[in-house]
C-alpha positions in Angstrom: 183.1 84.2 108.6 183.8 86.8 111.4 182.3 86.2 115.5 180.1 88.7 114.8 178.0 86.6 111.8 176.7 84.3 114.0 174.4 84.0 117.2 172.1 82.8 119.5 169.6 85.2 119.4 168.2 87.2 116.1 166.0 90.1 115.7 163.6 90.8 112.4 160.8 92.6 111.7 157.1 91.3 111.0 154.8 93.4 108.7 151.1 91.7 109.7 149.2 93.0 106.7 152.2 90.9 104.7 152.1 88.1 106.5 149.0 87.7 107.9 149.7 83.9 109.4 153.1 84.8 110.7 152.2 83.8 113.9 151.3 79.8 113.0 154.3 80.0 110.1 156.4 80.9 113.5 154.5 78.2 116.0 154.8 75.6 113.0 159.1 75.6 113.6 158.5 75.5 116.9 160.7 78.4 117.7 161.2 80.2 120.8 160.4 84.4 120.1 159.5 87.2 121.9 157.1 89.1 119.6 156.2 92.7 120.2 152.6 94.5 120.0 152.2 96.2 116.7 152.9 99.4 117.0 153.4 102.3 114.0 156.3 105.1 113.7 155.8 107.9 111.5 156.7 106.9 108.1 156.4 103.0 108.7 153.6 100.6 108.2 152.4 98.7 111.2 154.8 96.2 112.4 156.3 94.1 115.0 159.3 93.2 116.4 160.5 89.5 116.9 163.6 88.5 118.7 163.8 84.2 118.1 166.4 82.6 120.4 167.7 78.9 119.5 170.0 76.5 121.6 172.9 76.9 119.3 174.4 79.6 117.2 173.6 80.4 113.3 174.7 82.5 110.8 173.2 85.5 109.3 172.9 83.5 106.3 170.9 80.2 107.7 169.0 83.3 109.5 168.3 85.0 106.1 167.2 81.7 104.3 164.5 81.4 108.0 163.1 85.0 107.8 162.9 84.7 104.0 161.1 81.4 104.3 158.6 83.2 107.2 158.3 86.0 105.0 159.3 88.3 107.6 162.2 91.0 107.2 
């Protein structure tokens, strides 16, 4: 696994109308984010974005398995 695969911080994107809980689902792992207002671009649904930051580093994997879990992308 290169550096670059793991980290301290991590950066997906929440689709509200998919996930409309994804704000308890993120309180309920009691994980520190910084969540941005939902905003639209042309040609994208309304979304957020959501940088989560944890003490130690993880893999894109273990962060894959997390986002998949939240149902965020």
């Amino acid at each position: 696994m290169n550096k670059e695969d793991k980290g301290r911080v991590w950066a997906c994107i929440i689709y509200p109308e998919s996930v409309p809980d994804w704000e308890q689902r993120l309180n309920d792992l009691h994980i520190p984010a910084y969540v941005s207002p939902e905003h639209v671009e042309p040609g994208v649904k309304m979304h957020r974005h959501c940088l989560m930051c944890f003490p130690g580093q993880k893999s894109r994997t273990t962060i894959k398995v997390l986002t998949d879990k939240l149902g965020f992308v």
